[in-house]
C-alpha positions as CSV (number, residue, x, y, z in Angstrom):
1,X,-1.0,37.6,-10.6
2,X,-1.1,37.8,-7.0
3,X,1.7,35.7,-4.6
4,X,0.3,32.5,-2.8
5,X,2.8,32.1,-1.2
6,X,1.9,32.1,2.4
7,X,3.2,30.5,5.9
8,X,1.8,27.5,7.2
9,X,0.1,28.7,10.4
10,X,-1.8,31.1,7.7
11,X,-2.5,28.3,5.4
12,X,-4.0,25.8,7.7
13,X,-6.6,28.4,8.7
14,X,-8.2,27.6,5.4
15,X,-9.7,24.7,7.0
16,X,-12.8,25.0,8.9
17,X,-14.5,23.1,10.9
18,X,-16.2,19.3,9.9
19,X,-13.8,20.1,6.8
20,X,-13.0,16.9,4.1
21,X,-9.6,16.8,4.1
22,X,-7.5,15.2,1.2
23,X,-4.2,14.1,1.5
24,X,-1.5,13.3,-0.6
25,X,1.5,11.1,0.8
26,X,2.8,7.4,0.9
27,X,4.4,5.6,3.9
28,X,8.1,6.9,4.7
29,X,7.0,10.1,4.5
30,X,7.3,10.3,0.7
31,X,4.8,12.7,-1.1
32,X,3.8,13.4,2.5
33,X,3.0,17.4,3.1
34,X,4.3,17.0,7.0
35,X,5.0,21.0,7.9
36,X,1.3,21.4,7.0
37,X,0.1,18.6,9.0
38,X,2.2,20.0,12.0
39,X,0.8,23.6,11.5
40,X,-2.7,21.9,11.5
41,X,-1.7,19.8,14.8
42,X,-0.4,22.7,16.2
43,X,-3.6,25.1,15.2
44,X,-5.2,22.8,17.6
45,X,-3.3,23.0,20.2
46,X,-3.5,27.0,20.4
47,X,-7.7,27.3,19.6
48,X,-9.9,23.9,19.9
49,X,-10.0,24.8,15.7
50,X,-10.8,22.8,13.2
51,X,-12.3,20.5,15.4
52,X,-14.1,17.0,13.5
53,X,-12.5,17.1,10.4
54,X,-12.4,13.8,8.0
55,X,-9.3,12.6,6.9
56,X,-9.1,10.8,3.7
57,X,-6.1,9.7,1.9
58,X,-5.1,6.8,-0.3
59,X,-2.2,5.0,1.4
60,X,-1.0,5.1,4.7
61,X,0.7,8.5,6.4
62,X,3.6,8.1,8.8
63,X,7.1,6.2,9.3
64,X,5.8,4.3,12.4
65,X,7.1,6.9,14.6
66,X,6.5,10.6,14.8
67,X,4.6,11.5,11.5
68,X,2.0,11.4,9.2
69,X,-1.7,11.3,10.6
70,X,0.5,10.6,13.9
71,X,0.3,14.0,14.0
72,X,-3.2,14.4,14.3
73,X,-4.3,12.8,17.4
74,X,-5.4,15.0,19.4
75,X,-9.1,14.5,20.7
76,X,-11.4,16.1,18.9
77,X,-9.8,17.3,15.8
78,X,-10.1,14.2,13.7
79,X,-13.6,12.8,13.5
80,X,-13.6,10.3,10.4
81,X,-10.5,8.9,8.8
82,X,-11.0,7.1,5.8
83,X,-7.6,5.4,4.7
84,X,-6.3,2.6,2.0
85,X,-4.2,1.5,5.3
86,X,-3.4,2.3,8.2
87,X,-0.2,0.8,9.6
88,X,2.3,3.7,9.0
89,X,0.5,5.5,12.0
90,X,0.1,3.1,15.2
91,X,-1.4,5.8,17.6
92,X,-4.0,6.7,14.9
93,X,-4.6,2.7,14.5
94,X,-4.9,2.3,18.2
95,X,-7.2,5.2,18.5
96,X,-9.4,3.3,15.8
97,X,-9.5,0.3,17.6
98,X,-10.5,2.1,20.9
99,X,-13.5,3.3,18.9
100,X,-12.6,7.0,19.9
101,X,-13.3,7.8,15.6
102,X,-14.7,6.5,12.9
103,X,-12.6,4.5,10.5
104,X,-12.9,3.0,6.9
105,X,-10.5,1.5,5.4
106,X,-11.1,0.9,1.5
107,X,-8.8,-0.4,-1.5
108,X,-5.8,2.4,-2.1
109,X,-7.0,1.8,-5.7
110,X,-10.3,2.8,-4.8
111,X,-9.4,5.6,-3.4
112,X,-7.3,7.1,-6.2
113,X,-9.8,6.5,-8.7
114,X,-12.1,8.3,-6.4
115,X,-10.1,11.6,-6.8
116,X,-10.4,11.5,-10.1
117,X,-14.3,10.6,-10.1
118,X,-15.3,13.5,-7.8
119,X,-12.8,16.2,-10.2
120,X,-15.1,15.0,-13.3
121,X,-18.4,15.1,-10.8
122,X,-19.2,11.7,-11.6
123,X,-21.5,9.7,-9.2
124,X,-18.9,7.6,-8.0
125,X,-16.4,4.5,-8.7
126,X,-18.2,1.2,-10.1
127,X,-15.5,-1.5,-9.6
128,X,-15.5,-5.5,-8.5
129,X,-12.3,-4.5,-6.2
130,X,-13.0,-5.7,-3.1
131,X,-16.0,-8.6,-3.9
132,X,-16.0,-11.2,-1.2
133,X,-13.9,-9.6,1.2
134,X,-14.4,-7.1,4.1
135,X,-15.1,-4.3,1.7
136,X,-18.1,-5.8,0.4
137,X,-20.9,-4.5,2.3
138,X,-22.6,-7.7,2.8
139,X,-19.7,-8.6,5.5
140,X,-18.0,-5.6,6.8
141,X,-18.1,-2.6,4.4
142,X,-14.8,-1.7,5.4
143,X,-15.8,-0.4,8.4
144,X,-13.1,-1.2,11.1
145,X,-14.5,-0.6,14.6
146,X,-18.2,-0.3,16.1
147,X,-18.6,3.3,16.1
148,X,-18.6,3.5,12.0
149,X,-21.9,2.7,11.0
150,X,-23.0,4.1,7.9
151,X,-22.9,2.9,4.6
152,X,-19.9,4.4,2.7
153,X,-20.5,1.5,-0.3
154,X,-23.2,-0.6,-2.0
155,X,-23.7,-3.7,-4.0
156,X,-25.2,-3.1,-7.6
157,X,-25.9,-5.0,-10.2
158,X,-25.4,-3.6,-14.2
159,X,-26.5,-6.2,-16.8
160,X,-26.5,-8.9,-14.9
161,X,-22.9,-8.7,-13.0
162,X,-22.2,-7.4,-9.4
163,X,-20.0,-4.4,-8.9
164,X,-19.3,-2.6,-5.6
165,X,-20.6,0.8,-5.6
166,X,-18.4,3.6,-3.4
167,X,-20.3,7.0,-4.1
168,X,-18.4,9.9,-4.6
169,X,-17.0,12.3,-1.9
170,X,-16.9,15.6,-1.0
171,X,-13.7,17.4,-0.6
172,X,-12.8,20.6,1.4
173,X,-9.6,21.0,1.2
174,X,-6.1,19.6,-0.4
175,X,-3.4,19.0,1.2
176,X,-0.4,18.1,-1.5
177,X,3.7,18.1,-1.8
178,X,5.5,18.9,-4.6
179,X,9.5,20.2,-5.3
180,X,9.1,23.2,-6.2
181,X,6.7,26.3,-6.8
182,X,6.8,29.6,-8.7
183,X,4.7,32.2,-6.5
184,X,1.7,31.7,-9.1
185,X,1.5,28.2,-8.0
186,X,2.8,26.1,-10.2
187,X,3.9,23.1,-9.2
188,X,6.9,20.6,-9.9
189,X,8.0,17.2,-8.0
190,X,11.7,16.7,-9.8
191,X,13.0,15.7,-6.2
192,X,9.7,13.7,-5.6
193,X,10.2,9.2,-4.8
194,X,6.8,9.5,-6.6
195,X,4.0,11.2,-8.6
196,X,1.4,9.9,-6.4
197,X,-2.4,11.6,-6.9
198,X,-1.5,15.6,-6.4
199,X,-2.8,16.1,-9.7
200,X,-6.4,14.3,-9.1
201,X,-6.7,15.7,-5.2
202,X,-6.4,19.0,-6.5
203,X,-8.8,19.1,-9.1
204,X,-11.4,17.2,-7.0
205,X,-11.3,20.0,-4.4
206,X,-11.5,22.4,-7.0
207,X,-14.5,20.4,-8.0
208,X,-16.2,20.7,-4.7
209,X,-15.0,24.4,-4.3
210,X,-12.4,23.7,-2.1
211,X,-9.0,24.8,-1.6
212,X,-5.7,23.6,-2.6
213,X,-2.6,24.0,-0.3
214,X,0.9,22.9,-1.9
215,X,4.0,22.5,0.1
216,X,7.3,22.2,-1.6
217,X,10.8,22.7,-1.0
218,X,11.9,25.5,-3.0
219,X,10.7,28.7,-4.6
220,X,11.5,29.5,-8.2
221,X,11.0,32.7,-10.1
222,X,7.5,33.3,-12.0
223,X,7.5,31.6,-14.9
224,X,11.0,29.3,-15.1
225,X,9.5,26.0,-14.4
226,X,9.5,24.3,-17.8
227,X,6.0,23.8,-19.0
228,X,6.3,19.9,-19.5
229,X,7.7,19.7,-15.4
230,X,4.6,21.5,-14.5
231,X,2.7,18.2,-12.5
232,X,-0.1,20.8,-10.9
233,X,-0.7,23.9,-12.7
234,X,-1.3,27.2,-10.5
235,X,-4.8,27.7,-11.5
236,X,-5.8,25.1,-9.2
237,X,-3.9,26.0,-6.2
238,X,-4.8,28.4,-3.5
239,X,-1.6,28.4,-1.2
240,X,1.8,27.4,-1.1
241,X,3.9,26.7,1.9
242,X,8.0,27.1,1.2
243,X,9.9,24.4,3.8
244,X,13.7,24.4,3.2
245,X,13.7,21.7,5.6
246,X,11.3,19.1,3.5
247,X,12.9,15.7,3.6
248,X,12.1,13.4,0.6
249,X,11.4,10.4,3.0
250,X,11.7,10.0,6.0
251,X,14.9,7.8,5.7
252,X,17.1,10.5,3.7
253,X,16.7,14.3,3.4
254,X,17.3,13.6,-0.2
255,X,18.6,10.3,-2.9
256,X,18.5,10.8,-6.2
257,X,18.5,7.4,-6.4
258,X,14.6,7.5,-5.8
259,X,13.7,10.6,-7.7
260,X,15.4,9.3,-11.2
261,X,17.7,12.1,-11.5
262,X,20.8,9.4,-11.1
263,X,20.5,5.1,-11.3
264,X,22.3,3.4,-7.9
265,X,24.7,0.7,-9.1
266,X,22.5,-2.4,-7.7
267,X,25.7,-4.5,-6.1
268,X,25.7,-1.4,-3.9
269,X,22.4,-3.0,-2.5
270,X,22.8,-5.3,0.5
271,X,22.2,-9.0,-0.4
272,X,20.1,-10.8,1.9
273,X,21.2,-13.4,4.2
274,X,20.5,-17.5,3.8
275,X,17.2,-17.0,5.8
276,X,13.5,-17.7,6.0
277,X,12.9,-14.4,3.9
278,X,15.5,-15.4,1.4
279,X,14.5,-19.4,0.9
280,X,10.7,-17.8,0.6
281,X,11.8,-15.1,-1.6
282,X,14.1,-17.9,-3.6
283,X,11.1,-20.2,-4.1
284,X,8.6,-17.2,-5.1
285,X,10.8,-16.1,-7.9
286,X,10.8,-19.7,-9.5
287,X,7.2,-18.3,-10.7
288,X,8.7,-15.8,-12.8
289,X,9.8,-15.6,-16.6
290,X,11.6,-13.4,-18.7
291,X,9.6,-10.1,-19.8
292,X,6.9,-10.9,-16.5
293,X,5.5,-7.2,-15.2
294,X,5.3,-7.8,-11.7
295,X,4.3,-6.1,-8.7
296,X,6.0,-6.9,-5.0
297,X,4.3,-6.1,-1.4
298,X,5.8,-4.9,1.3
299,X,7.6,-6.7,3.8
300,X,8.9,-10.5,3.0
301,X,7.6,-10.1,-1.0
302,X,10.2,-7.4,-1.3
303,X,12.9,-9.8,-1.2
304,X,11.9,-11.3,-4.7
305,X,13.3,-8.3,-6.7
306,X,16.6,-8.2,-3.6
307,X,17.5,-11.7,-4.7
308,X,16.7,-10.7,-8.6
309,X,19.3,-8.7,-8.6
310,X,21.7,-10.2,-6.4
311,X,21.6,-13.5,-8.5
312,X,22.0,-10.9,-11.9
313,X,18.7,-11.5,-13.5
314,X,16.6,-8.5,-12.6
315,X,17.0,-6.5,-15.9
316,X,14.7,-9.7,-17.3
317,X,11.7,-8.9,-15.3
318,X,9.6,-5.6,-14.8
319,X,9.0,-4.3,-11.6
320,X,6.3,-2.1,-10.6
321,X,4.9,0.0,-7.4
322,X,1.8,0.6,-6.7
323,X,2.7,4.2,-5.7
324,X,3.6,4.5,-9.6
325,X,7.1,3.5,-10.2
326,X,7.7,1.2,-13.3
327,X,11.1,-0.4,-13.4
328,X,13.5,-0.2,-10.7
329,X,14.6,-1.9,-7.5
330,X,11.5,-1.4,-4.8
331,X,12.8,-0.1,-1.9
332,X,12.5,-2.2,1.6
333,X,11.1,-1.2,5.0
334,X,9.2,1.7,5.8
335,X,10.0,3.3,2.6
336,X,8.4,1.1,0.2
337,X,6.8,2.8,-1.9
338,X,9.8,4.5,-3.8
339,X,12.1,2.8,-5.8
340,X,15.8,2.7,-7.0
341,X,16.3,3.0,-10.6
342,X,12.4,3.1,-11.8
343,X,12.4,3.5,-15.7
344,X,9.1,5.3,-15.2
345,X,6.5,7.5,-13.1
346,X,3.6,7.6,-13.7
347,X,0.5,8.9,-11.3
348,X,-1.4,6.4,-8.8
349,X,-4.6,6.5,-10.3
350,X,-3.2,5.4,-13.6
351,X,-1.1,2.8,-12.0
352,X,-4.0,1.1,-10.7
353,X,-6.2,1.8,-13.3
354,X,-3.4,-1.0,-15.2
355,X,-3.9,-3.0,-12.1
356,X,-7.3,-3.4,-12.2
357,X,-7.4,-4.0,-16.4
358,X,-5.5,-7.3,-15.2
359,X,-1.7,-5.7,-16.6
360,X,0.1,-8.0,-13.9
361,X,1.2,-11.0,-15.1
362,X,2.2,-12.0,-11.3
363,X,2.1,-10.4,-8.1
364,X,3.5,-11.2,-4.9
365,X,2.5,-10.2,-1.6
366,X,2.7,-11.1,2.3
367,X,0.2,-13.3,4.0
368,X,-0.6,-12.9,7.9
369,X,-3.7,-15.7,7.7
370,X,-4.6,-18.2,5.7
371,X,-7.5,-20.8,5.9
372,X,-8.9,-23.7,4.1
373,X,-11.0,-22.2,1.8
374,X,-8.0,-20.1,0.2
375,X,-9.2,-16.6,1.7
376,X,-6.0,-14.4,3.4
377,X,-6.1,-11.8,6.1
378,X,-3.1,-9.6,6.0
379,X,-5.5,-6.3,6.6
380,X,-6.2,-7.2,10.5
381,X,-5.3,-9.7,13.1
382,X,-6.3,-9.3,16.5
383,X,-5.9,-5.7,17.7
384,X,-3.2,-4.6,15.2
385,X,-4.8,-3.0,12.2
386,X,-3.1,-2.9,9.2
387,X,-5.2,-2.1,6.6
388,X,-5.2,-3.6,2.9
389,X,-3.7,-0.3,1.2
390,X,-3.2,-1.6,-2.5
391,X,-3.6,-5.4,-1.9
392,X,-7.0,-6.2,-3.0
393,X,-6.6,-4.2,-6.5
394,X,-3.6,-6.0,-6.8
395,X,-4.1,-9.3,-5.8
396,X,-7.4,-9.5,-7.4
397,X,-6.9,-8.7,-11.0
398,X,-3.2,-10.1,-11.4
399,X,-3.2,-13.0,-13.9
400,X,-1.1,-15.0,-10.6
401,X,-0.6,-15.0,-7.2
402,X,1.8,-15.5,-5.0
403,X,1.2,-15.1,-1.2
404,X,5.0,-15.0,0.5
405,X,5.3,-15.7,4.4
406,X,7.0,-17.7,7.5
407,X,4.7,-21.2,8.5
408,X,3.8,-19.7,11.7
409,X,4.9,-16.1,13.7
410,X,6.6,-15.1,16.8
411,X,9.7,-16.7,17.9
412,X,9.9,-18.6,14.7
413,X,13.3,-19.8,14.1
414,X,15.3,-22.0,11.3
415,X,18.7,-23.2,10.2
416,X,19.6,-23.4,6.3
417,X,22.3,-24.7,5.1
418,X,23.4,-27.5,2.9
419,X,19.8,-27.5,1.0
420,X,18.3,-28.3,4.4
421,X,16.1,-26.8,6.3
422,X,16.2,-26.9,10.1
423,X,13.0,-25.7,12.4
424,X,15.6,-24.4,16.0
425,X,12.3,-22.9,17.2
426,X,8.5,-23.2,16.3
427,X,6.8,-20.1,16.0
428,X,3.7,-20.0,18.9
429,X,1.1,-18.3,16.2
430,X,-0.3,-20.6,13.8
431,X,-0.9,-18.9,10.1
432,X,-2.7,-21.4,8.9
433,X,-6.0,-21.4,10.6
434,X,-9.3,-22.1,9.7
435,X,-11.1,-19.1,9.6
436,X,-9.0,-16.0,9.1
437,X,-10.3,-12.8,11.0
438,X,-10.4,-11.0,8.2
439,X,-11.2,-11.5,4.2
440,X,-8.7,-9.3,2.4
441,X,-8.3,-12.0,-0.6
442,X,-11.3,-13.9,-1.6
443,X,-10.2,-17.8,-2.2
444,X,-14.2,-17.8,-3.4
445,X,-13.3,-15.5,-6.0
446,X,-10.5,-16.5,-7.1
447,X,-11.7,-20.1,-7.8
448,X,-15.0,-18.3,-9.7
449,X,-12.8,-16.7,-12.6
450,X,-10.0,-19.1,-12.7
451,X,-7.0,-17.3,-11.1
452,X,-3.8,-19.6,-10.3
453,X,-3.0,-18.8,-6.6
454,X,0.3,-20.4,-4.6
455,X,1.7,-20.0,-1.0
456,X,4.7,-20.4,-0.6
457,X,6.9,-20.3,2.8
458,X,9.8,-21.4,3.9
459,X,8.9,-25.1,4.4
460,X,6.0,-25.5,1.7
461,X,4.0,-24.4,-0.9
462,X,0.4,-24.9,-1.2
463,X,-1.7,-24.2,-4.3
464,X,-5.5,-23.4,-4.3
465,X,-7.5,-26.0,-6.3
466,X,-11.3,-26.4,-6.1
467,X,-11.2,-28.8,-3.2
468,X,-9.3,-26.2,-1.5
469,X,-5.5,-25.5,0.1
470,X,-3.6,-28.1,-1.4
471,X,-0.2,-29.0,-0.4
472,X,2.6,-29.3,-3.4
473,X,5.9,-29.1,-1.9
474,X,7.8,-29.5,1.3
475,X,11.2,-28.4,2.0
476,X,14.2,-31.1,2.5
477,X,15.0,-31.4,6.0
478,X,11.0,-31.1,7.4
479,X,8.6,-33.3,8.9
480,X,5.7,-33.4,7.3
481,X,3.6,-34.4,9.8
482,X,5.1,-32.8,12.8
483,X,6.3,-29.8,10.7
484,X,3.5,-28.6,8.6
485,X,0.3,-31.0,9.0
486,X,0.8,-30.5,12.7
487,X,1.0,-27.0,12.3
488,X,-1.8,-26.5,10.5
489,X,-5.3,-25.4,12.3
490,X,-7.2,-27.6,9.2
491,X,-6.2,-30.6,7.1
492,X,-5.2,-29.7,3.7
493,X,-5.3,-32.1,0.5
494,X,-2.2,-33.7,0.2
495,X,-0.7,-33.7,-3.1
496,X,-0.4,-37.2,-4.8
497,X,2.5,-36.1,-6.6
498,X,3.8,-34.4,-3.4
499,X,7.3,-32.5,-4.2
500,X,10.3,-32.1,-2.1
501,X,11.4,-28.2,-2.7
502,X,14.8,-28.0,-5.0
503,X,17.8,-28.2,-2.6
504,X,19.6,-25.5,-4.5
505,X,17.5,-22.8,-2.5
506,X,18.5,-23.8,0.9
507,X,22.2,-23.2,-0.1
508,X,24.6,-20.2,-0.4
């Protein structure tokens, strides 16, 4: 069999011009292929080639900093990017929302399934993901600035039912990281954080007669990786790209700790402190029971499983990832997405295809807006776009909801201590509005099949009910006038049976 093992420089120039280009990668830089995505910014540089390509790729690319589709900003090389989010990579956001390309941002579930659904040719992905908010065509289509204009998907109805209609894509070329490689192309991910959709990319661009470019860490002999490790076979790939210098994420060249070769005693994971993100995180877990299966967001819902297993109870729940992980500690910050300890990989697509069939039995996840009709926004506010990445799958079809998050935002301060809570400084952006900006969770929806949603922050929890937000609980120490009602950009229902939050989670 002949080697495909090539350089990068060469194995960029398999992509031509106007090219559909796949990627697989999370947020962090795990699964992300970043030597090829350098060669390809640096192709550019030297020749003006491939010029208007379309990016597409199922969660967001980039550490916030220097990678991912960072890296491909130069003008005229990236025409369309079609993402699950888009917050990993600011200067690719910020080009978005200077309408300099084209942008959609649809459901990371969406967009895995879709992988698989253009490798079996099949028209396209039939799902209610996405109903009611900004993916639905009859409000925004997930199109995310005034240049993007066409249709990418469609309202249908099948016996009676509406479903959202995204047809299938074409795909030139895949762009995928693994471990390791034998010089047939066989592929392994033993020191991957996670399976992700290399699998599904590569066998869509097979589909569509494109090529497959792998980059991995190491080279192994013809032959010697064991059958069962095999995650991409060589018949579907066209080049592979050897880079000693591969990081697993970009927070540590390499933890086993995230890969499952070796468990991380949990005590060796910083506990949080008494604040805001721990009293919401305290309050959020109260909606848990033994056995739940779970899934945490990024960013103040990832303290739920921190304060699990700080308080010893975190072998009683099950934790998963959207990214694929099944067990295990989620990891925080810019690497969520992998983490510690995970009993189980599996690959995206089939993560979300549990999702979707309603296998959460609560999820948790952040909140940037809310208004009086239920609906949250935590896809785009003002000029920063975010994207929804795996929220919408998620928060959809879980059997509960949770939204976490602070009252109000910047320059928000409190005090906690002695099951009190104390407001030092009042945050100057309001949260609770009365039209979000943007609908990335439907309250509509929700109230039309009967799905039990709370809020919770650090000073009170509000329940959705068919006349709306409803109040429920206050936090000892508040106001409830000045502090929340007075906050507030609408006037909730008020809880007969209002609750004072117990004290126990405002101490040490």
């Amino acid at each position: 069999m002949p080697n495909k093992v090539i350089d990068a420089a060469s194995a960029v120039r398999l992509i031509g011009d106007g090219a559909h280009v796949a990627i697989q990668g999370s947020g962090g830089g795990i699964g992300e292929p970043t030597r090829l995505l350098r060669a390809l910014r640096d192709r550019f540089a030297e020749d003006g080639s491939p010029h208007g390509i379309t990016l597409i790729h199922a969660t967001g690319l980039g550490d916030r900093k220097e990678i991912g589709t960072d890296l491909l900003i130069a003008p005229g090389l990236v025409r369309r990017d079609i993402a699950g989010h888009l917050g990993m990579a600011p200067q690719m956001a910020k080009m978005i929302a200077a309408n300099q390309i084209e942008s959609y941002n649809f459901p990371q579930g969406v967009l895995s399934q879709m992988y698989s659904t253009v490798a079996a040719r099949k028209p396209g992905v039939f799902t209610k993901v996405g109903l009611g908010t900004y993916i639905d065509p009859r409000l925004e289509g997930g199109k995310m600035n005034a240049v993007t204009t066409e249709d990418l998907v469609r309202v249908m109805e099948i016996d009676g039912e509406e479903w959202l209609y995204f047809p299938r894509f074409h795909i030139d070329v895949a762009l995928i990281r693994g471990t390791t490689a034998d010089p047939n192309g066989n592929i392994s991910y033993e020191e991957e954080a996670a399976l992700l959709e290399g699998i599904s990319i590569a066998q869509a661009a097979r589909a569509c007669g494109g090529k497959v470019i792998v980059q991995v860490k190491y080279l192994a002999e013809a032959g010697s990786i064991p059958p069962k490790q095999v995650r991409i076979p060589g018949i579907l790939v066209d080049a592979v790209v050897v880079d000693p210098e591969q990081a697993q994420t970009s927070a540590a060249f390499y933890n086993p700790g995230l890969s499952g070769q070796m468990r991380v005693p949990l005590e060796t994971i910083e506990p949080l402190p008494l604040d805001e993100r721990k009293i919401v995180a305290r309050r959020a877990a109260r909606e848990l029971w033994p056995g739940a299966v779970i899934n945490v967001g990024v960013g103040m819902p990832d303290g739920i499983a921190s304060v699990a297993a700080e308080e010893g109870w975190f072998d009683q729940i099950n934790v998963t990832v959207e990214q694929g992980q099944i067990g295990g500690l989620p990891a925080r910050g810019v690497i969520f997405g992998a983490a510690y300890n995970a009993v189980a990989m599996v690959e995206e697509d089939s993560q979300f295809n549990f999702y979707d069939g309603g296998g959460l039995d609560v999820t948790f996840l952040g909140m940037a807006q809310t208004d009086c009709h239920g609906n949250v926004n935590a896809s785009k506010v003002g000029g920063m776009l975010a994207g929804c990445g795996g929220f919408i799958n998620i928060s959809q079809n879980a059997k509960k909801v949770v939204f976490c998050g602070t009252f109000t935002a910047k320059g928000f301060r409190c005090e906690v201590g002695e099951g009190r809570l104390h407001i030092s400084s009042e945050g100057s952006i309001p949260k609770f509005i009365d039209h979000v900006d943007q609908i990335t969770f439907s309250g509509d929806y929700a109230r039309s099949v009967g799905q039990p949603v709370l809020y919770v922050t650090e000073r009170a929890v509000f329940e959705l009910t068919h006349e709306g937000i409803t109040l429920i609980e206050i936090a000892p120490g508040v106001d409830l006038e000045q502090d929340v009602l007075g906050q507030m950009g609408f006037r909730p229902r008020v809880a007969a049976d209002l609750k004072i939050m117990d004290e126990g989670i405002f101490r040490d």
